[in-house]
C-alpha positions as CSV (number, residue, x, y, z in Angstrom):
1,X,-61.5,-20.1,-47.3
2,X,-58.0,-20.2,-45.7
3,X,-57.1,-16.9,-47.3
4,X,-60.2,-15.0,-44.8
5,X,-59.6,-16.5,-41.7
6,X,-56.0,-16.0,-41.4
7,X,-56.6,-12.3,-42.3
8,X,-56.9,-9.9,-39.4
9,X,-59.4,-7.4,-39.2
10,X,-59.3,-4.4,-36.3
11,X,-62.2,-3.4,-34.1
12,X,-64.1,-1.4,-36.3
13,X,-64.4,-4.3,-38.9
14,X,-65.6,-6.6,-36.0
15,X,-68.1,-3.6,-34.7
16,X,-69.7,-3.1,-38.1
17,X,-70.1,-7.2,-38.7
18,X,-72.6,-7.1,-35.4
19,X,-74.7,-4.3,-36.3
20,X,-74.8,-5.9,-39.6
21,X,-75.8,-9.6,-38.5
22,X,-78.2,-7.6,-35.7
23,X,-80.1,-5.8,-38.4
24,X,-80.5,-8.5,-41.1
25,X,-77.5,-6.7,-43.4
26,X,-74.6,-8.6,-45.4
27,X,-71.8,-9.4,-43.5
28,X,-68.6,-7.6,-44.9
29,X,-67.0,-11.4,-45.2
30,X,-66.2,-11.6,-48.5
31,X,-66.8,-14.6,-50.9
32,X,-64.4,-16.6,-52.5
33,X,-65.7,-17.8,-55.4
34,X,-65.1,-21.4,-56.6
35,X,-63.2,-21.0,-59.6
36,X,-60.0,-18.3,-57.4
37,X,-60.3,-21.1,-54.6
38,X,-59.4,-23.7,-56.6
39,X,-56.6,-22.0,-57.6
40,X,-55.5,-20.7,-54.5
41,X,-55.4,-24.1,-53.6
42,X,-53.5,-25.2,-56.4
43,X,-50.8,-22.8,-56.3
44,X,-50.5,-23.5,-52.5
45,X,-49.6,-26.7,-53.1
46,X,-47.2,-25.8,-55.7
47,X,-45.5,-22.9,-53.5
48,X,-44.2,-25.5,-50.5
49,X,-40.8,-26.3,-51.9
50,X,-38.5,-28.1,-50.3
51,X,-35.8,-25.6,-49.3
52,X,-33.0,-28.1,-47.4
53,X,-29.5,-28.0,-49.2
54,X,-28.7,-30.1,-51.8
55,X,-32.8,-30.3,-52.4
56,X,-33.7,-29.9,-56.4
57,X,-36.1,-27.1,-55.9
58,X,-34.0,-25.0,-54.2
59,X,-31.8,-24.3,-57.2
60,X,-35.4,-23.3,-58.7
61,X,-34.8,-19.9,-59.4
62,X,-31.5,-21.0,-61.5
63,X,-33.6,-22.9,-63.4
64,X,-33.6,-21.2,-67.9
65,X,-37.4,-20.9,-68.2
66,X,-36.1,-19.8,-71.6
67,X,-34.3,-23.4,-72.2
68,X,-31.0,-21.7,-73.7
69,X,-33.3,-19.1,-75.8
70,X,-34.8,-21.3,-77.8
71,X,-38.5,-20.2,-76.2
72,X,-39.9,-17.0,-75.1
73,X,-40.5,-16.6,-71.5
74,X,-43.9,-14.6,-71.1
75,X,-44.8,-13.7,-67.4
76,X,-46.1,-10.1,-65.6
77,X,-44.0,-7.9,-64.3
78,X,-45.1,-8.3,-60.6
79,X,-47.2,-10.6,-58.4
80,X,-49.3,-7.9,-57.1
81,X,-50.1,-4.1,-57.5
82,X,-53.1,-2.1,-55.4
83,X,-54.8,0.5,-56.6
84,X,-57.2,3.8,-55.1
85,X,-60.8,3.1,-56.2
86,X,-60.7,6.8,-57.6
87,X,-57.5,6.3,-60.0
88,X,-60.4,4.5,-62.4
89,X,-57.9,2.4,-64.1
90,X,-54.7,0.3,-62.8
91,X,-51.8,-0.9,-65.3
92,X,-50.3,-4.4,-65.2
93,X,-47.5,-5.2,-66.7
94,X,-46.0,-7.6,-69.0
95,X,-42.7,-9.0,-69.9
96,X,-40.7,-11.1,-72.2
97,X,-37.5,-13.0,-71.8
98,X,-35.6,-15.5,-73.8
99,X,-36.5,-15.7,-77.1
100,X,-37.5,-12.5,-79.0
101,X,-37.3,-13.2,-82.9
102,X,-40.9,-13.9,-83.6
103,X,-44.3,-13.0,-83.0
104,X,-45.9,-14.3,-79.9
105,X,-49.5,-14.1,-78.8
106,X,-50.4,-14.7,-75.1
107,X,-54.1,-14.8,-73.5
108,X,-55.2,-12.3,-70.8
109,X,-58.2,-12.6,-68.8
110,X,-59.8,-11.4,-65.4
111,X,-60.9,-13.6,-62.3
112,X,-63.2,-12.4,-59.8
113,X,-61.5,-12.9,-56.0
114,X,-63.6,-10.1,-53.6
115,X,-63.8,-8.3,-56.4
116,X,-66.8,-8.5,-58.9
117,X,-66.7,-8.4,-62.7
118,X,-68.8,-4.9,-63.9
119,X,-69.6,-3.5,-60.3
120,X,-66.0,-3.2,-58.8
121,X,-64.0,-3.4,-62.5
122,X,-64.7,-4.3,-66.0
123,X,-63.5,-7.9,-67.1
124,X,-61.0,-8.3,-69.5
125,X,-60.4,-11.6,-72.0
126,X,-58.4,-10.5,-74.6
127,X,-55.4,-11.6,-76.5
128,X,-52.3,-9.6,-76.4
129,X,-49.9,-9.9,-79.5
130,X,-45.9,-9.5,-78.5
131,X,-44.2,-8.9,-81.9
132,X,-40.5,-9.5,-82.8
133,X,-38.3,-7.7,-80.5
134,X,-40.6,-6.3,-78.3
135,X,-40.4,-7.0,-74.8
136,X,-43.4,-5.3,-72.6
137,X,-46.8,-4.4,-72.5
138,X,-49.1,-2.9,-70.6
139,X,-52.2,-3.8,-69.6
140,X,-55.1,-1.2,-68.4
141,X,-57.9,-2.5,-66.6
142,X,-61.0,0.0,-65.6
143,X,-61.5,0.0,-61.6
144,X,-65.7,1.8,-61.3
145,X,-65.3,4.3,-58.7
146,X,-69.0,4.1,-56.4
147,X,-69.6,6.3,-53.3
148,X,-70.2,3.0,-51.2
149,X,-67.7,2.1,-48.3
150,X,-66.5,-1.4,-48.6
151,X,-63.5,-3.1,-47.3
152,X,-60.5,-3.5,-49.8
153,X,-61.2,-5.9,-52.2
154,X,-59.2,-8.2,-54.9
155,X,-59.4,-9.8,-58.3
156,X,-56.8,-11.8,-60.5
157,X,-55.3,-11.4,-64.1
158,X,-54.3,-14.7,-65.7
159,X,-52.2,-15.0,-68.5
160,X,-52.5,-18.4,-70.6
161,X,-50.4,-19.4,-73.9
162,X,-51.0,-22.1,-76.7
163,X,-49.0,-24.7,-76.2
164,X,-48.2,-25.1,-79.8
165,X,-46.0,-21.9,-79.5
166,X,-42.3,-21.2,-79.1
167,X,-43.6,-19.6,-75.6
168,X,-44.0,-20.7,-72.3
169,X,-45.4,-19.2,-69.0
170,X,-43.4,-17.8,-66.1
171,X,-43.3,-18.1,-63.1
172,X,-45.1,-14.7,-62.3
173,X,-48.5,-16.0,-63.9
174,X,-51.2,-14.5,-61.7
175,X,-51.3,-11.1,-60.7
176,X,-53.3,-10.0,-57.8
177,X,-54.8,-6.7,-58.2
178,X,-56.4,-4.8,-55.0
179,X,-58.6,-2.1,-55.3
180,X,-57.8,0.0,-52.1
181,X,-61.5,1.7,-50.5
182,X,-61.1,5.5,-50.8
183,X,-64.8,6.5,-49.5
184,X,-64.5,6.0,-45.9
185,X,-63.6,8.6,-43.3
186,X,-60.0,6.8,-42.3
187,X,-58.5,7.2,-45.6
188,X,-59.0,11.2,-45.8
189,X,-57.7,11.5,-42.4
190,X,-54.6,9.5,-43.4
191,X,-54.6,11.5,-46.8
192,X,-54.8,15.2,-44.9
């Protein structure tokens, strides 16, 4: 619940809450569902290193994932990409490091934030296969476009791999995909 309350909103947003809770409506206070607060939570606690000199974690980023090539290093390309509602389809991608000589086969799948599986995107769970050699891939997920205002809203892609593979996770293994309103009046003033 941390991740609403130290968002800031501007008048409008606070405007549209009371005429809301006046006439009965749903607050535009999104819900967190159990499942993305959890791992908020988690990866909060993860994310605090300690940063002093001489501390272990702050060599972190020096730290071979990859262990000297001898495993592939499977991770997305970014933390985070947005995307217009109308664009109907965003891309995330996919990268591997370290070891490339043989076939690798990572999960994908999506997790509701703000965001709801089949009315604000369609969910994905599938298995992406990384043969020898190759080194990205793309993923499309399909945003549904509706005629409704809403505030901007967000939803996760998780990538998992068997631990019995010559693969590991990297460090980049959420990405946070927002889905950016484009059917209110402020965006096609700031678009014209």
């Amino acid at each position: 619940m941390r991740i609403q309350e130290t968002q800031s909103h501007d008048r409008l947003w606070y405007r549209i809450n009371a005429t809301r809770k006046m006439t009965g409506a749903n607050k535009l206070v999104p819900t967190v569902n159990a499942l993305l607060h959890d791992l908020y939570e988690q990866s909060h606690k993860r994310s605090t290193p300690d940063l002093r000199v001489g501390s272990s974690t702050s060599m972190l980023s020096a730290v071979d994932l990859s262990e000297n090539n001898t495993r592939a290093v499977i991770e997305f390309t970014a933390t985070q990409c947005a995307v217009l509602e109308n664009e109907k389809r965003v891309r995330c991608g996919i990268k591997r490091t370290g070891r490339k000589d043989h076939q690798i086969l990572c999960r994908v799948k999506t997790i509701d934030g703000t965001a709801e599986a089949n009315k604000d995107y369609i969910p994905v769970r599938q298995t992406l296969v990384f043969e020898p050699g190759e080194t990205l891939k793309n993923l499309d997920i399909e945003i549904i476009d509706d005629n409704e205002w809403e505030p901007d809203e967000t939803f996760f892609v998780q990538l998992q791999i068997d631990p019995e593979q010559k693969a590991i996770v990297g460090k980049k293994s959420i990405n946070q995909v927002t889905i950016i309103n484009d059917d209110g009046k402020e965006l096609k003033y700031l678009l014209y």
